[in-house]
DSSP file (Angstrom, degrees, kcal/mol; ACC not computed):
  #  RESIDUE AA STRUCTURE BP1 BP2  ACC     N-H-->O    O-->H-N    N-H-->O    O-->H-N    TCO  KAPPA ALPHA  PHI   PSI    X-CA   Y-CA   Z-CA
    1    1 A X              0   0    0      0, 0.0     2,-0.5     0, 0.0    24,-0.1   0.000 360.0 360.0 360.0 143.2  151.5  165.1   74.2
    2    2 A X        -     0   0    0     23,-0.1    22,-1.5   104,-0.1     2,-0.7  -0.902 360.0-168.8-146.7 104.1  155.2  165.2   72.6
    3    3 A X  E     -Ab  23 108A   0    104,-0.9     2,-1.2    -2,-0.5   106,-0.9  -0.744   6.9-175.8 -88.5 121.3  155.8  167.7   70.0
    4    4 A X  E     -A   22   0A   0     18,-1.7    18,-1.1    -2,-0.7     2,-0.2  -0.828   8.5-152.6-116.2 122.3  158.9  167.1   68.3
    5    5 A X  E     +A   21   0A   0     -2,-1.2     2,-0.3    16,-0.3    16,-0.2  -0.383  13.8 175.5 -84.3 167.4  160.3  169.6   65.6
    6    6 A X  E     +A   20   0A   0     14,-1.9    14,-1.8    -2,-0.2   105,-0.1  -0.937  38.8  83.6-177.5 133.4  162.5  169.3   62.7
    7    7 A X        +     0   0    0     -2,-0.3    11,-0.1    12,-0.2    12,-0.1   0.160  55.1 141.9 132.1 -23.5  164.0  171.4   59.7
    8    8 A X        +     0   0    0      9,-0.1   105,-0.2   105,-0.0     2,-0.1   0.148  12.9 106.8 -17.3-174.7  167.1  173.2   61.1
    9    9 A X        -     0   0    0      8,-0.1   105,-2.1     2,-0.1     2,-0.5  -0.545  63.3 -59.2 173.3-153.2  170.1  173.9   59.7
   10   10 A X  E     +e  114   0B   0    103,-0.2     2,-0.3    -2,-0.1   105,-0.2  -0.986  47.8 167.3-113.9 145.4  172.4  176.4   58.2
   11   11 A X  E     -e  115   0B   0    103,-1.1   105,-0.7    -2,-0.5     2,-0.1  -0.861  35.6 -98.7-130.1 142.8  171.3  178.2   55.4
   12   12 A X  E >   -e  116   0B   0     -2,-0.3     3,-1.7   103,-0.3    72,-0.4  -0.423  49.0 -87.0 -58.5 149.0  172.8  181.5   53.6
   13   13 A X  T 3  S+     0   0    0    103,-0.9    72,-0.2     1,-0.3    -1,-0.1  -0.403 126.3  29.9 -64.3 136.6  171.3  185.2   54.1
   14   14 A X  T 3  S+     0   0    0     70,-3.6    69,-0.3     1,-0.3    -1,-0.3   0.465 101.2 116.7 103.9   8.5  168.5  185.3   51.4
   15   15 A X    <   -     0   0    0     -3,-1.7    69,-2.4    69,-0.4    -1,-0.3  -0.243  59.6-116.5-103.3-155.1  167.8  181.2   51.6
   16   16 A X        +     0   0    0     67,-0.2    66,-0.2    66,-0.1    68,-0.2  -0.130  27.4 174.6-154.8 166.4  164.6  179.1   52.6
   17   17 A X        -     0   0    0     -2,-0.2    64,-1.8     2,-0.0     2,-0.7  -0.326  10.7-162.8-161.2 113.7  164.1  176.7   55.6
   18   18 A X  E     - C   0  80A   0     62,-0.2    62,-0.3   -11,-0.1     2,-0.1  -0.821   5.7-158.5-124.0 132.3  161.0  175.1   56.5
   19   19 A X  E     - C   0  79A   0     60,-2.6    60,-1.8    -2,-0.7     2,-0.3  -0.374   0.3-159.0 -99.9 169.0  160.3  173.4   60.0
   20   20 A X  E     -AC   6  78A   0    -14,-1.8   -14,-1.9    58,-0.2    58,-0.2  -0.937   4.6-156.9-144.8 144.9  157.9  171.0   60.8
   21   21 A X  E     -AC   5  77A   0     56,-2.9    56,-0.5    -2,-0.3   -16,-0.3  -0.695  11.3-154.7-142.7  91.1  156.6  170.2   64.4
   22   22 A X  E     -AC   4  76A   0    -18,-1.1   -18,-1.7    -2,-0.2     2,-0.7  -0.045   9.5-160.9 -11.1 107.4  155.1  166.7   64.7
   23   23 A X  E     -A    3   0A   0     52,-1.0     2,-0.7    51,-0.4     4,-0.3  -0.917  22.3-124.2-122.7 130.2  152.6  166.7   67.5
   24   24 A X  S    S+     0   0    0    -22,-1.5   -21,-0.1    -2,-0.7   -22,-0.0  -0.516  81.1   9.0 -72.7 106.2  151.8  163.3   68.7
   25   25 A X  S    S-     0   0    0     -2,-0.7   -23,-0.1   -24,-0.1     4,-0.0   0.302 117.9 -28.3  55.4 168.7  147.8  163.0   68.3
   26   26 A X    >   -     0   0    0      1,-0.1     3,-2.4     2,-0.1     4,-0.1   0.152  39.4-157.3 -78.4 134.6  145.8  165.1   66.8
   27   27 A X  G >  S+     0   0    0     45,-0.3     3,-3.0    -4,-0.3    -1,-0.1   0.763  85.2  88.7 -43.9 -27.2  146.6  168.8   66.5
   28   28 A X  G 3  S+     0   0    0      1,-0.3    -1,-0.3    44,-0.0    -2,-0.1   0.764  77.2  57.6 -38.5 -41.5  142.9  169.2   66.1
   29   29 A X  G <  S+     0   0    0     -3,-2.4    70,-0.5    69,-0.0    -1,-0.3   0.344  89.4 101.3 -76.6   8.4  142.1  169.6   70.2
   30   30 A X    <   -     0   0    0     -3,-3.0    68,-0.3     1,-0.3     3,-0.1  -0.462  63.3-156.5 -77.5 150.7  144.6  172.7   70.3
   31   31 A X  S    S-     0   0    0     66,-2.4    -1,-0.3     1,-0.4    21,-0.3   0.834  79.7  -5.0 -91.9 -52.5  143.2  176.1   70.3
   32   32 A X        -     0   0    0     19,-0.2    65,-0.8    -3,-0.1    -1,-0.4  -0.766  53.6-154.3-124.6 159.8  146.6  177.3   68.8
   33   33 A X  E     -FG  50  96C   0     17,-4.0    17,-2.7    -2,-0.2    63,-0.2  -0.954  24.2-173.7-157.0 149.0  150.1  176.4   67.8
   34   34 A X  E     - G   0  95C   0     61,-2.1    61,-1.0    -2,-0.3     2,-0.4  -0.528  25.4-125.6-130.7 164.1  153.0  178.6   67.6
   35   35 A X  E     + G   0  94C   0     13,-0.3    12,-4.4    59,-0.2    13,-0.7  -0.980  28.7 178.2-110.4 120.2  156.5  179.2   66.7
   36   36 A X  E     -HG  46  93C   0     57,-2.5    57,-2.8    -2,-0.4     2,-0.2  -0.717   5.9-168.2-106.7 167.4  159.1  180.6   69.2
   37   37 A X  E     -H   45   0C   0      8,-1.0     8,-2.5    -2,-0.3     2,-0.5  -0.983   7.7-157.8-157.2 170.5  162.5  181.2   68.9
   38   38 A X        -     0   0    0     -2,-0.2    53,-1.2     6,-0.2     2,-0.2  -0.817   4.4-161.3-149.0  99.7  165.3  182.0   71.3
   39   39 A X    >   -     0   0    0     -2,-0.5     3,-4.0     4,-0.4    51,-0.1  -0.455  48.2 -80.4 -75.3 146.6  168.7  183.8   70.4
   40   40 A X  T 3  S+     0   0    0      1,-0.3    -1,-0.1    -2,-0.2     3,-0.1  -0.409 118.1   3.9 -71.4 149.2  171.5  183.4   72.8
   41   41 A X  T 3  S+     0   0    0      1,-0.3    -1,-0.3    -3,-0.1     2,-0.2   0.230 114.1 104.4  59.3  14.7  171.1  185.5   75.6
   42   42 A X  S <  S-     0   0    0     -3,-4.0    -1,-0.3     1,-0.0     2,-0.2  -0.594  73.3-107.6 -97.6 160.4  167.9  186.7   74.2
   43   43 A X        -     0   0    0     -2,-0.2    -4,-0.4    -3,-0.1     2,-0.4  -0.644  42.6 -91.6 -74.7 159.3  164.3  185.7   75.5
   44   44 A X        -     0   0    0     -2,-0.2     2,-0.3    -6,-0.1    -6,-0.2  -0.529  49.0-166.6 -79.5 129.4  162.2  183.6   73.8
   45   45 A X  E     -H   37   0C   0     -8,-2.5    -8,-1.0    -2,-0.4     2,-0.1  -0.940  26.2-104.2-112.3 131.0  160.2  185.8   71.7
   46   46 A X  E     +H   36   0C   0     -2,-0.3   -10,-0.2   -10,-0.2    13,-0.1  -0.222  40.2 168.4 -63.6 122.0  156.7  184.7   69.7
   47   47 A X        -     0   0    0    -12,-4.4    12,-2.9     1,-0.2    15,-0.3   0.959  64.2  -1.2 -90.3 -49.0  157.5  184.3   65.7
   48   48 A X  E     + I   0  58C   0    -13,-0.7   -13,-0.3    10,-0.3     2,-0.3  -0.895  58.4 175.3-164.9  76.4  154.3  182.6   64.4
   49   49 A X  E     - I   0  57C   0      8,-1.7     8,-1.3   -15,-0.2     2,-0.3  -0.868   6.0-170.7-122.0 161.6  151.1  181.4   65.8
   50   50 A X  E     -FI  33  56C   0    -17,-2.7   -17,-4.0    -2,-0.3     6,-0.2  -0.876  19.4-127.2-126.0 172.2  147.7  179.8   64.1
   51   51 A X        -     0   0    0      4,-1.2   -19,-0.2    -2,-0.3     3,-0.2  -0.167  33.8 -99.2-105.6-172.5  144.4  179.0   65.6
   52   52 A X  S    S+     0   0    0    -21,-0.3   -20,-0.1    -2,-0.1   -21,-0.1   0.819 127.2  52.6-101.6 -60.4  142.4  175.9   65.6
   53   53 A X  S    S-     0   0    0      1,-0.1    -1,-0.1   -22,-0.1     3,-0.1   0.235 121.5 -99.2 -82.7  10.5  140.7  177.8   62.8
   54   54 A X        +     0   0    0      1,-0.3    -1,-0.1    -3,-0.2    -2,-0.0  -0.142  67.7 146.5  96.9  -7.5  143.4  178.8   60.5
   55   55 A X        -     0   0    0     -5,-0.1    -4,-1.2     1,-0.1    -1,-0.3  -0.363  33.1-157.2 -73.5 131.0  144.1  182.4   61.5
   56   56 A X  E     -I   50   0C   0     -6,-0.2     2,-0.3    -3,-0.1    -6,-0.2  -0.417  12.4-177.4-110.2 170.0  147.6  183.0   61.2
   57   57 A X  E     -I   49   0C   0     -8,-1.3    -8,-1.7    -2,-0.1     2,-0.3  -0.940   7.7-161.4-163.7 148.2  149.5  185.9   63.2
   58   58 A X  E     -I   48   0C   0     -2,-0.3   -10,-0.3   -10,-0.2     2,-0.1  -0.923  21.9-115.0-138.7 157.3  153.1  187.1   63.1
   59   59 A X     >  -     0   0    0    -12,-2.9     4,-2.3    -2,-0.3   -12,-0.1  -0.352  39.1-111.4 -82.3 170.7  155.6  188.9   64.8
   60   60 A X  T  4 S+     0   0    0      1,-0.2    -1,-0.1     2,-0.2   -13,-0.0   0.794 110.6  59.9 -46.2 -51.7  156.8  191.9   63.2
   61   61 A X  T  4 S+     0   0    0      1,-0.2    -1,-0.2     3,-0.0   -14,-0.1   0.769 113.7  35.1 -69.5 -41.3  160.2  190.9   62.3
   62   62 A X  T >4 S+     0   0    0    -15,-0.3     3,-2.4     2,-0.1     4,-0.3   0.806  80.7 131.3 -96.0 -32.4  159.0  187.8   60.0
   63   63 A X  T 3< S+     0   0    0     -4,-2.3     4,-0.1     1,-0.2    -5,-0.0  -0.001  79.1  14.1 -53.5 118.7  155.8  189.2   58.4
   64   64 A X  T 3  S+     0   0    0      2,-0.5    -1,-0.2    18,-0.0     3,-0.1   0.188 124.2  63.1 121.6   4.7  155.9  188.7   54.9
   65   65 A X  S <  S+     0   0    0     -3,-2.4    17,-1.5    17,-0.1     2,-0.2   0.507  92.4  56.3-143.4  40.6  158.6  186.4   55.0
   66   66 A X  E     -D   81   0A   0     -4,-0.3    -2,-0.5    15,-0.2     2,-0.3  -0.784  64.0-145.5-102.5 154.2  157.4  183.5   56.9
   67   67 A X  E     -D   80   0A   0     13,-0.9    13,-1.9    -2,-0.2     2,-0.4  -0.974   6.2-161.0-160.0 105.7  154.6  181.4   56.3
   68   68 A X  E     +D   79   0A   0     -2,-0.3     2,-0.4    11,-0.2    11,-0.2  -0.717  30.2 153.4-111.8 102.8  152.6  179.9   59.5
   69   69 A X  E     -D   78   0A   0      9,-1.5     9,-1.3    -2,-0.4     2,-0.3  -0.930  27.9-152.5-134.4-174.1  150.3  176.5   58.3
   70   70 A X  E     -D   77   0A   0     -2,-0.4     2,-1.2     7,-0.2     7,-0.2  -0.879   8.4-163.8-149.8 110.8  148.8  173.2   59.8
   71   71 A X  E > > -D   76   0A   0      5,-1.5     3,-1.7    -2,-0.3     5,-0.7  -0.689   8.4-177.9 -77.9  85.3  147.9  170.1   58.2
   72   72 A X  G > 5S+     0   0    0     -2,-1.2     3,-4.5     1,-0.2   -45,-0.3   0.909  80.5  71.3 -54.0 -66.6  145.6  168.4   60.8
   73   73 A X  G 3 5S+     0   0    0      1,-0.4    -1,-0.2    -3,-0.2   -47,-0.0   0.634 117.8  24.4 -27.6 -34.2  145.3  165.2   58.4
   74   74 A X  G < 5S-     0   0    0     -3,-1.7   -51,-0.4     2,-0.2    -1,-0.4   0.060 111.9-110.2-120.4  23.6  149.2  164.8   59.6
   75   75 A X  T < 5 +     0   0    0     -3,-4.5   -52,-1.0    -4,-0.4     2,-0.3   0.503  67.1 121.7  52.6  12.0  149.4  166.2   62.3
   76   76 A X  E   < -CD  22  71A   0     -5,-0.7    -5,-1.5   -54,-0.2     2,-0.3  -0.706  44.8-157.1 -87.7 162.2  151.5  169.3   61.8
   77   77 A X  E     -CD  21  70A   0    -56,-0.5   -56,-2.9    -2,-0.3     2,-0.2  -0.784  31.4-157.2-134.6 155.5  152.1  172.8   61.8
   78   78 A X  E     -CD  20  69A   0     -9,-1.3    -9,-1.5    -2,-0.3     2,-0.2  -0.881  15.1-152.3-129.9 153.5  155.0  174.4   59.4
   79   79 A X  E     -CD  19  68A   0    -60,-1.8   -60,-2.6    -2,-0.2     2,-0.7  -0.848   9.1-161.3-132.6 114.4  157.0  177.2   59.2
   80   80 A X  E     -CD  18  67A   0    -13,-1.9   -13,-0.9   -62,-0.3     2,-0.5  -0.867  12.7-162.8 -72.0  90.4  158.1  178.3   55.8
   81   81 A X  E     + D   0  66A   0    -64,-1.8     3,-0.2    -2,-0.7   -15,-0.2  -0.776  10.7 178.6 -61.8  92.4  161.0  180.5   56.2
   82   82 A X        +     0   0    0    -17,-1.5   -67,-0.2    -2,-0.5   -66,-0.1  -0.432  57.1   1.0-124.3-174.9  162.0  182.5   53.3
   83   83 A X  S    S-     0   0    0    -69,-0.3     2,-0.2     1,-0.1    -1,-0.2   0.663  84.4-166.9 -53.3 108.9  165.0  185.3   52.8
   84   84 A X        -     0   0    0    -69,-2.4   -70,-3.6   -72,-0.4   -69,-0.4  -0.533   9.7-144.9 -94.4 160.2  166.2  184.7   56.1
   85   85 A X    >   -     0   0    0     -2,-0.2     3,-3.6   -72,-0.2     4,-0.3  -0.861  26.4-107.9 -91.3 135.3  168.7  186.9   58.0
   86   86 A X  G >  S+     0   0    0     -2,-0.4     3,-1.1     1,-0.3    29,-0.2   0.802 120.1  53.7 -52.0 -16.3  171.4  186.6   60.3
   87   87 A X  G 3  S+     0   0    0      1,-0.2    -1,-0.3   -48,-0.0   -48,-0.1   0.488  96.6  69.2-100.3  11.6  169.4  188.0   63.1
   88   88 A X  G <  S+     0   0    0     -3,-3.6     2,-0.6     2,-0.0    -1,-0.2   0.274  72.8 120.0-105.6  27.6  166.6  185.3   62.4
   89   89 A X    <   +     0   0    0     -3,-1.1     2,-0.3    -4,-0.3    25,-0.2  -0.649  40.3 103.7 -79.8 137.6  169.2  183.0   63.7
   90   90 A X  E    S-K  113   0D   0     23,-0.7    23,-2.4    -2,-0.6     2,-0.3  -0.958  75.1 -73.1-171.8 162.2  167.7  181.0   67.1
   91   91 A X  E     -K  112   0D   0    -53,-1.2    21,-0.2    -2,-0.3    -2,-0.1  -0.676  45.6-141.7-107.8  82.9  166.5  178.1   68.2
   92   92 A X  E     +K  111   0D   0     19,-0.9    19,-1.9    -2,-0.3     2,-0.3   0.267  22.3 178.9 -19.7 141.1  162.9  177.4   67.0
   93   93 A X  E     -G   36   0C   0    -57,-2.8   -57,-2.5    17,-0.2     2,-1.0  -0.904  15.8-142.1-156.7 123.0  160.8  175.9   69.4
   94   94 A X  E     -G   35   0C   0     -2,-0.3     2,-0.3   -59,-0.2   -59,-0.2  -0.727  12.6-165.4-105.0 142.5  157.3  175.1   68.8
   95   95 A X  E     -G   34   0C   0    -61,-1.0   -61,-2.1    -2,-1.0     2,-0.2  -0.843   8.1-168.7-120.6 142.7  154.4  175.3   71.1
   96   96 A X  E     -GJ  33 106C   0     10,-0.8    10,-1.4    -2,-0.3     2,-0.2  -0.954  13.6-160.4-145.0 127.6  150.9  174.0   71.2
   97   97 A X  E     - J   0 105C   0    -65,-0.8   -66,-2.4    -2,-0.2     2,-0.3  -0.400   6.3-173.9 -86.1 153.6  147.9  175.1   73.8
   98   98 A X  E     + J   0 104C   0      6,-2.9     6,-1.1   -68,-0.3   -68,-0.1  -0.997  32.1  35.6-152.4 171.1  144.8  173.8   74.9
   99   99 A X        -     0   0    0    -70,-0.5     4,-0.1    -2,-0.3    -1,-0.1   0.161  51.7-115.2  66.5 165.8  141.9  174.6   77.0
  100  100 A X  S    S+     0   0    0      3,-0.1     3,-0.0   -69,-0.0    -2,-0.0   0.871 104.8  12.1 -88.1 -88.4  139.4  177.5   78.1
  101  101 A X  S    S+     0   0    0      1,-0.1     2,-0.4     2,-0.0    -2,-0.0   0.980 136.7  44.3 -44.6 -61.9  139.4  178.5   81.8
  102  102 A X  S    S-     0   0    0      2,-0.0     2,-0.4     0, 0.0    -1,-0.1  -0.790  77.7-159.7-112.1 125.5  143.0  176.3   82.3
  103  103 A X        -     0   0    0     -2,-0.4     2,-0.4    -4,-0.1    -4,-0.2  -0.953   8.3-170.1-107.5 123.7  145.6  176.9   79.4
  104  104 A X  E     -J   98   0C   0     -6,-1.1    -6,-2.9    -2,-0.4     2,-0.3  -0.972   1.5-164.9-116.9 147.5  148.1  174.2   79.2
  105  105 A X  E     -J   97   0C   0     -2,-0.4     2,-0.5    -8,-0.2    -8,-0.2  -0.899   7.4-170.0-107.8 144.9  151.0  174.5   77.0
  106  106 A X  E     -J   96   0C   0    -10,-1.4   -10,-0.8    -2,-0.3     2,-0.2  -0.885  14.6-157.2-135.0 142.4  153.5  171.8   75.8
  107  107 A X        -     0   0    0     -2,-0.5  -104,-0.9   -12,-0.2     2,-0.2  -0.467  12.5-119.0-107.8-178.9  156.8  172.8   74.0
  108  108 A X  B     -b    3   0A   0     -2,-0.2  -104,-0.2  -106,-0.1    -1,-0.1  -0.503  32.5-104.2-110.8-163.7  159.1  170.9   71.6
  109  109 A X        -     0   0    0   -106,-0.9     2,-0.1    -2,-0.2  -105,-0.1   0.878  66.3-116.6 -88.6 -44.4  162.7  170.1   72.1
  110  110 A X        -     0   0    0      2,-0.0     2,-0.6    -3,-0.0   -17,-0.2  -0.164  15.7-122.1 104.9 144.8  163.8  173.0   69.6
  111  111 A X  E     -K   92   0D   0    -19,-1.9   -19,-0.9    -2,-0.1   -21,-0.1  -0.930  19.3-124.7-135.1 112.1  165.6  173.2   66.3
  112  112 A X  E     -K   91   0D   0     -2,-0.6   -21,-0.2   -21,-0.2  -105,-0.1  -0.412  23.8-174.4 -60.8 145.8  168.9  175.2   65.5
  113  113 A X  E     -K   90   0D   0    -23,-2.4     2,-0.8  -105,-0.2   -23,-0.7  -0.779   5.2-176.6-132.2  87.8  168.3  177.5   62.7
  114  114 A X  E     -e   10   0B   0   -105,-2.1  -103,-1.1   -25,-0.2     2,-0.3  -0.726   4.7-178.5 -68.2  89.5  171.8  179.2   61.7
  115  115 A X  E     -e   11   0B   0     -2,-0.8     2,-0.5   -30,-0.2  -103,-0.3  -0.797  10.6-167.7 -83.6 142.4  172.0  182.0   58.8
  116  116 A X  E      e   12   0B   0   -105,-0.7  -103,-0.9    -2,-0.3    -2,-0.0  -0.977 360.0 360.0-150.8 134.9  175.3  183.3   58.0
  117  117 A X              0   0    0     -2,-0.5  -105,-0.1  -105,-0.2    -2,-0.0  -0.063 360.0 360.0 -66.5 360.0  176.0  186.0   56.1
């Protein structure tokens, strides 16, 4: 499984970004897929996750202006990022689970997101 993400950049406080994380066959067999991110010197903290069955879930910090979806038909999950902030500057990293009993997880490479003020 190879998830590879995409969408960085830098953007201005108040813009848009939306990443995309490419999961090599089909997302469908996941139970979930997620959005991390990781400030320097911070821990990687949970942004964003959906379910298998669309149920979306956010961290505090982003609800109401991030937007969590999946297109199985392409194999992707989005995050639509909207009036971002300097402190939602990181490196994005997306994650996708599988299994009951035994949970494996498989990450992506990660994607700079810069806001500046």
């Amino acid at each position: 499984v190879q998830l590879v993400e995409s969408g960085g950049g830098l953007v201005q406080t108040g813009g848009s970004l939306r990443l995309s994380c490419a999961a090599s066959g089909g997302i469908f067999s996941f139970n979930a897929m997620s959005w991390y991110r990781q400030a320097p010197g911070k821990q990687r903290v949970l942004v964003a996750s959906i379910t298998s069955g669309g149920a979306a879930d956010y961290a505090i910090s982003v609800k109401g202006r991030f937007t969590i979806s999946r297109d199985n038909a392409e194999n992707t999950v989005y995050l639509q990022m909207n009036s971002l902030k300097p402190e939602d500057t990181a490196v994005y990293y997306c994650k996708a689970t599988r299994g009951s009993i035994l949970i494996t997880a498989y990450w992506g490479q990660g994607t700079q997101v810069t806001v500046s003020s």
